[in-house]
C-alpha positions as CSV (number, residue, x, y, z in Angstrom):
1,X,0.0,0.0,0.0
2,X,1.6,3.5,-0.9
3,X,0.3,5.7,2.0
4,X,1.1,9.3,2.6
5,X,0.5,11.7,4.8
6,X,-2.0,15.0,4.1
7,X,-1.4,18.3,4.3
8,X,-4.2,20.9,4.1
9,X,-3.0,24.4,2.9
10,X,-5.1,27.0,4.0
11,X,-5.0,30.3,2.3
12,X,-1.0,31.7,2.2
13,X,1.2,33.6,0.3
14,X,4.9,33.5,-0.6
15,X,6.7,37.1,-0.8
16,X,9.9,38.0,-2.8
17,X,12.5,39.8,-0.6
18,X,11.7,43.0,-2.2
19,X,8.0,43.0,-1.3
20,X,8.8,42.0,2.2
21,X,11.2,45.0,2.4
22,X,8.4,47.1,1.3
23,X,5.5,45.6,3.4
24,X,7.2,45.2,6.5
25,X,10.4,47.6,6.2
26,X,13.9,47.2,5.4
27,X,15.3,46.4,8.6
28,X,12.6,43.7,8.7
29,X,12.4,40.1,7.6
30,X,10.5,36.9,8.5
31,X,10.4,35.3,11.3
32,X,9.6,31.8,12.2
33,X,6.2,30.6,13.7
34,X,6.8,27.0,13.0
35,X,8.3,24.7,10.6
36,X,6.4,22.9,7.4
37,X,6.5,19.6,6.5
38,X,8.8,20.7,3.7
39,X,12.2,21.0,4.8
40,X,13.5,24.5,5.0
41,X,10.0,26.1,4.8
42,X,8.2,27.6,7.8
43,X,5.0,29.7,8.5
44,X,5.8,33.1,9.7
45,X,4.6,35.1,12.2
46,X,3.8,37.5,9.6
47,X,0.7,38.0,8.0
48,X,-0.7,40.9,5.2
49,X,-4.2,42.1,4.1
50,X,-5.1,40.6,0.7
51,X,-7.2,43.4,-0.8
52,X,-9.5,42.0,-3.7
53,X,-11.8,43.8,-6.2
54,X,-14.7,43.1,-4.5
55,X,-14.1,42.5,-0.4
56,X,-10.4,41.8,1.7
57,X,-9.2,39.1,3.6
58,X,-7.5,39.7,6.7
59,X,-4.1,38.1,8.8
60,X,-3.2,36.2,5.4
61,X,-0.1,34.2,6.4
62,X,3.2,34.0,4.9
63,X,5.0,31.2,3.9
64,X,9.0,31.4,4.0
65,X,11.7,31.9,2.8
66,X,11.7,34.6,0.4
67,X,10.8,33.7,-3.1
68,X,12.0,35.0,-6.1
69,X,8.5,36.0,-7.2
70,X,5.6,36.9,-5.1
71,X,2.2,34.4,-5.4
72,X,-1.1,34.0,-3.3
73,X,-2.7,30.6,-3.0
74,X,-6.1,30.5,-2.6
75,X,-9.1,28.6,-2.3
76,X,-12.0,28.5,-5.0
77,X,-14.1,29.6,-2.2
78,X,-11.4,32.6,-1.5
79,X,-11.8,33.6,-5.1
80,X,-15.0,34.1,-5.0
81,X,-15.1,36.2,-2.0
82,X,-12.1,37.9,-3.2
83,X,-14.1,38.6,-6.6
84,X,-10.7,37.0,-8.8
85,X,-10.9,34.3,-11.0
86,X,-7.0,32.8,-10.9
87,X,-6.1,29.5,-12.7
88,X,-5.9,26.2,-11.2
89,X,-1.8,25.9,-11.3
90,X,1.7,24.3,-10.4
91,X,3.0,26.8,-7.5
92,X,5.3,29.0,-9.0
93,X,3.3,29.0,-12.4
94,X,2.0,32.3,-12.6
95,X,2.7,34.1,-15.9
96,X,-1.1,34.9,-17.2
97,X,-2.5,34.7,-13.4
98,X,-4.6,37.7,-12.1
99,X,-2.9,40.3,-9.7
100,X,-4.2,41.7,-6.8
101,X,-3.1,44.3,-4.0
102,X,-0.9,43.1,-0.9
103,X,-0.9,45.2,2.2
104,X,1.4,45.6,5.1
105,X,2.1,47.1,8.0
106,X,5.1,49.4,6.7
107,X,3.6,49.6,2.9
108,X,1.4,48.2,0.0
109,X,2.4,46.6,-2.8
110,X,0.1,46.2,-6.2
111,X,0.8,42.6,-8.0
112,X,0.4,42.5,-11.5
113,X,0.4,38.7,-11.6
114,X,0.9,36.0,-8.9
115,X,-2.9,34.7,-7.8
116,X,-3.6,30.7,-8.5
117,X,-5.3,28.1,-6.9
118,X,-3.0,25.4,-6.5
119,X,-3.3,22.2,-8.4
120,X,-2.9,19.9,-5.6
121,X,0.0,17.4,-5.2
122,X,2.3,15.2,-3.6
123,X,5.5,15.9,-2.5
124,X,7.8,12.6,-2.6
125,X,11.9,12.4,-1.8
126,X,13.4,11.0,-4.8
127,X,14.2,7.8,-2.4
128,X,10.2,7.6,-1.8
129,X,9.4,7.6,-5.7
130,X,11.6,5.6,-6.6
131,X,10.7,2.7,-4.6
132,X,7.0,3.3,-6.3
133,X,8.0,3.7,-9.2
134,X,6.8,7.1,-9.6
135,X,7.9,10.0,-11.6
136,X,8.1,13.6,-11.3
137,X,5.2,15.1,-12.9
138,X,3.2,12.0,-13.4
139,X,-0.5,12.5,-12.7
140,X,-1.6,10.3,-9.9
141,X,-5.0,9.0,-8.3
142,X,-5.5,9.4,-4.4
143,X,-8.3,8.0,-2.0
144,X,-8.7,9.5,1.1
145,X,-10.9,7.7,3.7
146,X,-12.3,11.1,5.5
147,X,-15.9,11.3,7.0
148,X,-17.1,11.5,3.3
149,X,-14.4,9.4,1.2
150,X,-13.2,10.9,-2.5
151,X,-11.0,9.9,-4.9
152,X,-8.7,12.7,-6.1
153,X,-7.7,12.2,-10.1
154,X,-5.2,14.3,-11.3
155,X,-2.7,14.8,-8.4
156,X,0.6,15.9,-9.3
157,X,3.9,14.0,-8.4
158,X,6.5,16.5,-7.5
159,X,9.6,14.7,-7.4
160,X,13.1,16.1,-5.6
161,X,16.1,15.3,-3.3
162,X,14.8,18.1,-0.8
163,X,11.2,16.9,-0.6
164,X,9.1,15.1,2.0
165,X,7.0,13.0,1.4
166,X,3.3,15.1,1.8
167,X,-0.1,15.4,-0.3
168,X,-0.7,19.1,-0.3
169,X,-4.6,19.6,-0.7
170,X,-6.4,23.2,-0.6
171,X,-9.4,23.7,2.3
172,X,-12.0,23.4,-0.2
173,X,-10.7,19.6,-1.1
174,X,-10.1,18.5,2.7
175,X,-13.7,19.8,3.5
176,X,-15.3,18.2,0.4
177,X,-13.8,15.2,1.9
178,X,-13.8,15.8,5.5
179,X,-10.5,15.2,6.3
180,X,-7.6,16.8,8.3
181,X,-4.2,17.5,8.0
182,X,-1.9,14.3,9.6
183,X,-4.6,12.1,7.6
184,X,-3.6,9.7,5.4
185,X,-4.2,9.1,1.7
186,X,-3.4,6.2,-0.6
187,X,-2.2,6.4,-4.3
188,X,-4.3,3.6,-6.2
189,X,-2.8,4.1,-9.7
């Protein structure tokens, strides 16, 4: 049985350094709230105001460290609320994605690109995959066994040396299926 563990992403959103030095000052950077499952990657203390065209969304976390471009990931339920209409995509995918307008507590910054709803995934050490058999971007099928059981088609291998193995679903997917983060799942395909 191929078993991994579940990670629900709530609503987050990864910064350059740039827009952290403009959101949160110069002499400011992120600080650590508490690790991910990925290694090197942490929740910050940190959070912004994600201003949309039609209503705002308060104490949106960041995710660390800097990246080299800024993105939000959101929920199709965010979206709506936000009134934006991103793509389902790859993190880190974003040419063609809707902007929107970040603010902080030292400054505001206007993205011109960066929103997505991300396509969910696994994240497998190259160790993991390759005793399945399983290669980087191959599209998998998942069951989870929550309070109302699904079968997810379409989930993306993401295959790398500095990878743990984690299924990262958004909120709308772990409530469709009522499940949790530390859950498991189970690749049938």
């Amino acid at each position: 049985m191929k078993q991994v563990p579940v990670g629900v992403s709530a609503r987050h959103i990864h910064l350059s350094q740039e827009h952290i030095a403009i959101l949160f000052g110069k002499e400011n950077g992120l600080s650590v709230k508490k690790d991910l499952s990925q290694p090197g990657q942490f929740a910050a203390n940190e959070t912004v105001r994600i201003e949309g065209p039609k209503k705002s969304l308060d104490k949106v976390r960041i995710l660390g460290p800097a990246r080299k471009e800024s993105q939000l990931e959101i929920s199709k339920t965010d979206s709506f609320y936000l009134g934006v209409q991103p793509p389902v995509r790859e993190s880190g995918d974003i040419i063609g994605t809707p902007g929107i307008k970040v603010v902080g507590p030292a400054g505001e910054v206007e993205l011109d690109k960066g929103v997505i709803i991300a396509a969910r995934h696994i994240h497998f050490h190259t160790s993991d995959a390759e005793k399945w058999g399983i290669q980087n971007k191959q599209l998998l099928k998942v069951r989870v066994n929550g309070e109302r059981p699904l079968i997810f088609e379409d989930v993306i291998a993401r295959v790398a040396d500095n990878y743990a193995l984690d299924m990262h679903i958004d909120t709308d997917e772990a409530n469709a299926a009522g499940i949790n983060t530390c859950e498991t799942a189970e690749i049938i395909d």
